[in-house]
N, C-alpha and C positions, 0 to 999 in steps of 0.2 A: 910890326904893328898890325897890318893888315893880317897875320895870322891868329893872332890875341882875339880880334874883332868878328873873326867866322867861328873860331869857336865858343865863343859869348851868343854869336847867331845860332849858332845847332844846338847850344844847350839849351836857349830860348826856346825855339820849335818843341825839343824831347819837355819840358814840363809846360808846356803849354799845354799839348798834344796829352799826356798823362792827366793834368786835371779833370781835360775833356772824358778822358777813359774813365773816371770816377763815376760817371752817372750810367756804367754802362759796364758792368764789368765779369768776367769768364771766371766762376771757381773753378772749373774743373772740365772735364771732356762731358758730364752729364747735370751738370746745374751753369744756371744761370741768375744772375744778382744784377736788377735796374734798380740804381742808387743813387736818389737825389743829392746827396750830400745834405740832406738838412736831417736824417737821421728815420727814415722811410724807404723802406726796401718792398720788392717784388720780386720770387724768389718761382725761379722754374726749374723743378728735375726734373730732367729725361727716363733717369732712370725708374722713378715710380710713378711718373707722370701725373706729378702733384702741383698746384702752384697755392701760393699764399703771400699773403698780404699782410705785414705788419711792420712795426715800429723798435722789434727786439732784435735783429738779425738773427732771430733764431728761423732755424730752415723748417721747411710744412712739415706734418705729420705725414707717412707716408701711407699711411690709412687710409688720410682725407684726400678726394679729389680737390678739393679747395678748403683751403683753410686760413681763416682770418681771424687776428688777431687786434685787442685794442681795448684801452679804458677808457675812452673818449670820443669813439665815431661807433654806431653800428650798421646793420647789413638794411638796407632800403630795397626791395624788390619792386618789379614793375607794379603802378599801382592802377586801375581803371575801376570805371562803373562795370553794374554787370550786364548790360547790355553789350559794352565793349569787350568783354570777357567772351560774350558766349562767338564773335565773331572772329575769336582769335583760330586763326589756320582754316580760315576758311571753316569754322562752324568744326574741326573733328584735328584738334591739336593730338599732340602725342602724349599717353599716359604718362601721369608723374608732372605734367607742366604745373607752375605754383604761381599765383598770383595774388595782389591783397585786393579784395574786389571793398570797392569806396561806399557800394552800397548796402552794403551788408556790414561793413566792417568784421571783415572774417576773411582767414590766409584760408584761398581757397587751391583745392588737387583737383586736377581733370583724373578723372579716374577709370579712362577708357571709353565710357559712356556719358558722363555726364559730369558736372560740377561738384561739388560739393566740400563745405567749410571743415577745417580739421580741428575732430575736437568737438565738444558738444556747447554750439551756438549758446550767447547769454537769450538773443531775442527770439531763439526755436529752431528747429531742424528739420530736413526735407531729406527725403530720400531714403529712410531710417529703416532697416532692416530688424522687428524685434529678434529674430533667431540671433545677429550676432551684435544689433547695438542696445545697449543698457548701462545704466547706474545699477553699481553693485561690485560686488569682489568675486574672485573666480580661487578663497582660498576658504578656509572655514573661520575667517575674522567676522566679525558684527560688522554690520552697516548704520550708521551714523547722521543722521540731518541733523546742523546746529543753525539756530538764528542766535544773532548778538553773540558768538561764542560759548553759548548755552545748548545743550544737548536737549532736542524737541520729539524726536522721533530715534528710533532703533530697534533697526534688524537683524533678530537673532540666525546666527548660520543656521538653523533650525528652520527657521520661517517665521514664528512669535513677531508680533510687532507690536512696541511699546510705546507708548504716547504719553508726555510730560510736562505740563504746564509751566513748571516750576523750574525747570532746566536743571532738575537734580537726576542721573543716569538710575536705572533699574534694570531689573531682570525683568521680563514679562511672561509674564505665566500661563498666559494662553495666547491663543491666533493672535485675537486683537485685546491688549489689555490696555486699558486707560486709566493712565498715575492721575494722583490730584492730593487734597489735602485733607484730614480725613474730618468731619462734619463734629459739632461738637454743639453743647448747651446756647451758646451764642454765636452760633457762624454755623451756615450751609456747609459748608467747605466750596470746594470747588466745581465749579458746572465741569460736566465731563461730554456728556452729548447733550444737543440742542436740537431739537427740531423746530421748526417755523411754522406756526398753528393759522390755522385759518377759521377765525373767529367767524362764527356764523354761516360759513359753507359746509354746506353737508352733502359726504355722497352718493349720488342716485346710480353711475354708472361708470362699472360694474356692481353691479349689488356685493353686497358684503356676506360671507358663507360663514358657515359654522366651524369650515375648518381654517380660516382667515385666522389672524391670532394677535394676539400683543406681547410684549416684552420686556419682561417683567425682572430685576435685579434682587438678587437672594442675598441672605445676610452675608456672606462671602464679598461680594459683589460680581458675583457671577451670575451672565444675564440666561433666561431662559425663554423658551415660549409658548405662551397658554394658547389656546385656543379660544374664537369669542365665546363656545358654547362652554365651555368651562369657565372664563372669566364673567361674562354676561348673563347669559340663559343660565339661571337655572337648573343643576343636576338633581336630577329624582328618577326612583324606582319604586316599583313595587311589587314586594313577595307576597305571597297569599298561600294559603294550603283549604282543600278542600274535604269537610266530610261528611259521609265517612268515605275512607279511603287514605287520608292524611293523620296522622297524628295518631294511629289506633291505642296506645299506649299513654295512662296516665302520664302528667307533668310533674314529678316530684321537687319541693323543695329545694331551692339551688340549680334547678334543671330548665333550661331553654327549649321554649314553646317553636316545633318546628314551624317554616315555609317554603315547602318545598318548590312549588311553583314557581316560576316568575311572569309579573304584570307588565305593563309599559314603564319603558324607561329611554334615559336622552341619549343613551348611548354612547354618551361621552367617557366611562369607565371610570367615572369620576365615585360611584358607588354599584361594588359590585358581589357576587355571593363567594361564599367562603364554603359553607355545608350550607344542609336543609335550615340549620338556626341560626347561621352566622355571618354577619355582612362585614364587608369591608368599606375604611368611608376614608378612599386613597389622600385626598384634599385635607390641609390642616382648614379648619372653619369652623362654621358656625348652621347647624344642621335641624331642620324641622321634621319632628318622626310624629307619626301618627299610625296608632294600633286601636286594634278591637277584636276581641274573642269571644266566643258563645260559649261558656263552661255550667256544667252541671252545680258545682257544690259552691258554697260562699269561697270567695278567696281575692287572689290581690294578684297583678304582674306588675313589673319594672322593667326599667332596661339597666343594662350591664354593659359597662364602656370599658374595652381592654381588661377583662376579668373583673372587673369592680362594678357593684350594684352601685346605681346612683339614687338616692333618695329622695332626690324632689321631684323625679320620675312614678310616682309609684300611684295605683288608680285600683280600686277594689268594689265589691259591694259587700253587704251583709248576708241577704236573702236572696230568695229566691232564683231564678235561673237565666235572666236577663244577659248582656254581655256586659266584659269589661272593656272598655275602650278609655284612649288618656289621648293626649297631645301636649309636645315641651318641645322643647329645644336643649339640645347636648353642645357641645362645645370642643370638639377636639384640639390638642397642643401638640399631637405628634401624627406622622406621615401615616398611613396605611393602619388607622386604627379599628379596634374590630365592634359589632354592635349586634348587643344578643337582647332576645325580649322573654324573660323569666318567670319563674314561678319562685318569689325574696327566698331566701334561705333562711333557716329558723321559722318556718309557715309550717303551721301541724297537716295542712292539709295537702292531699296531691290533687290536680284537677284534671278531670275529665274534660277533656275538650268536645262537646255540645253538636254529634252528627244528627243531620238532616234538619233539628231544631225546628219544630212544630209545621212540618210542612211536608214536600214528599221529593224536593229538591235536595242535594249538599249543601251544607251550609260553610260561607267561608270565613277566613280568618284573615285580617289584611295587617300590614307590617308595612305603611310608606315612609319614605326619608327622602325628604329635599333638602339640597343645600342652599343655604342662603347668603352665605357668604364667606 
């Protein structure tokens, strides 16, 4: 009996002693397993000198120096204000330290020198290097800003950047292109740029120059820019010829009265010479010419816009030797159009252009053109 009863005792002890061994247990000569028994392990190799954390008994990766696993708890780091931060280690911790700083809300890296949040701050960023920190791709993909899931903006790997009210994506076509919707009989369409007017202030300083300018949107809707002296001021010039000296050569029929000289002009290039007859008027508009000739014989001039006589241009006299002088307004619908001042075609007569004219001076011929708009 007394032998029955010591070994019921030692068997006691051995699983006694063994349950205890459960929360504490040796796989192997280079892992180690602390094991609650309630189905939570911590797992230590020696041999890769990894530890991990979880709930699968599956053993670390041995990648990871730490590796933790879990559906239902995650990783908490130290968390402090950033005053408390900057005092860790004495004010100069060691590169790589990570903290979640409370006032910032941002997992912050000591980065050798200084702090700094990982990752580009919601409420702004400190310490920003442009050479290596930026929004953007480093492949040749478009860059993208969307509000509400809507596409607002887009950079072409090119450079192009497109702008879209509508949130429907485009290609853009230049630097800066601005989408929108395109304007019709009953609807503006879309405002595309705004500027903020300042009703009633006007300004005195810097004064405003001639080569200052505005910007002005072509049928394309490609924007350009004029100059005030071209939009504003004014362009005019004047050709004149003198004689004798100028013109020594009747004006036949169909044939343009030369000026070879040139008078004051705005300088602006906005009207400029072509030959001794022939002007150029680079501006589509609406143009003020005024001429006057001293000729010998009765007759008539016009002007001639891009090859064509115009007709309600036309000023003559009958007799005697007076001059012919006119004043109209032309109209041009195309770029760089050209502007001659004639002797009509189909005229019996050719004209002598009228040297010195009753005097002991030359006598001139003048050819002015302003643009009016």
């Amino acid at each position: 009996m007394k032998r029955i009863f010591l070994l019921v005792f030692i068997f006691g002890l051995y699983f006694a002693n063994y349950a205890q061994a459960q929360t504490q247990r040796v796989l192997g000569g280079t892992q180690v397993d602390l094991d609650n028994n309630a189905g939570s392990h911590v797992f230590l190799t020696n041999a890769s000198g990894s530890l991990g954390i979880n709930t699968t008994s599956i053993l670390p990766n041995t990648c990871a120096l730490l590796d933790l696993s879990s559906t239902t708890k995650g990783f908490l780091v130290p968390r402090m204000n950033a005053a408390q931060e900057i005092l860790l280690c004495g004010g100069t911790p060691p590169e790589g330290l990570i903290t979640y700083n409370t006032t910032t809300h941002t997992f912050d890296v000591y980065n050798g020198t200084s702090w700094g949040a990982t990752g580009w701050a919601l409420s702004g960023n400190t310490g920003t290097n442009p050479a290596t920190n930026f929004l953007g791709t480093n492949d040749v993909a478009d860059f993208v800003i969307r509000t509400h899931n809507l596409e607002r903006a887009r950079f072409l790997s090119g450079g192009n950047l497109g702008l879209s009210a509508d949130g429907n994506p485009f290609t853009p076509q230049a630097l800066l292109h601005v989408g929108g919707t395109v304007p019709s009989t009953t609807s503006n369409g879309t405002t595309n740029v705004r500027i903020n007017t300042l009703a009633g202030v006007s300004q005195t300083s810097p004064a405003l120059t001639a080569q200052d300018g505005f910007v002005i949107a072509g049928t394309n809707g490609d924007l350009k820019k004029y100059s005030i002296g071209q939009v504003l001021a004014p362009s005019y010039a004047d050709f004149y010829a003198l004689m004798p000296g100028d013109n020594p050569a009747t004006v036949a029929p169909a044939t343009a009265v030369q000026f070879p000289q040139n008078g004051p002009t705005d300088g602006s290039g906005v009207i400029t010479r072509v030959s001794a007859s022939m002007f150029n008027l680079s501006a589509i508009g609406t143009y003020e010419v005024y001429f006057q000739v001293s000729v010998n014989e009765p007759g008539q001039l016009m002007l001639r816009l891009n090859g064509v006589e115009v007709a309600s241009t036309v000023s003559g006299r009958a007799t005697g030797t007076s001059q012919i002088g006119g004043m109209c307004l032309v109209t041009t619908s195309a770029s760089n159009s050209t502007l001659e001042l004639v002797n009509p075609s189909g005229n019996p007569t050719a004209l002598t252009i009228t040297p010195v004219a009753g005097g002991t001076h030359p006598a001139s011929a003048h050819l002015v053109i302003k643009r009016l708009q």
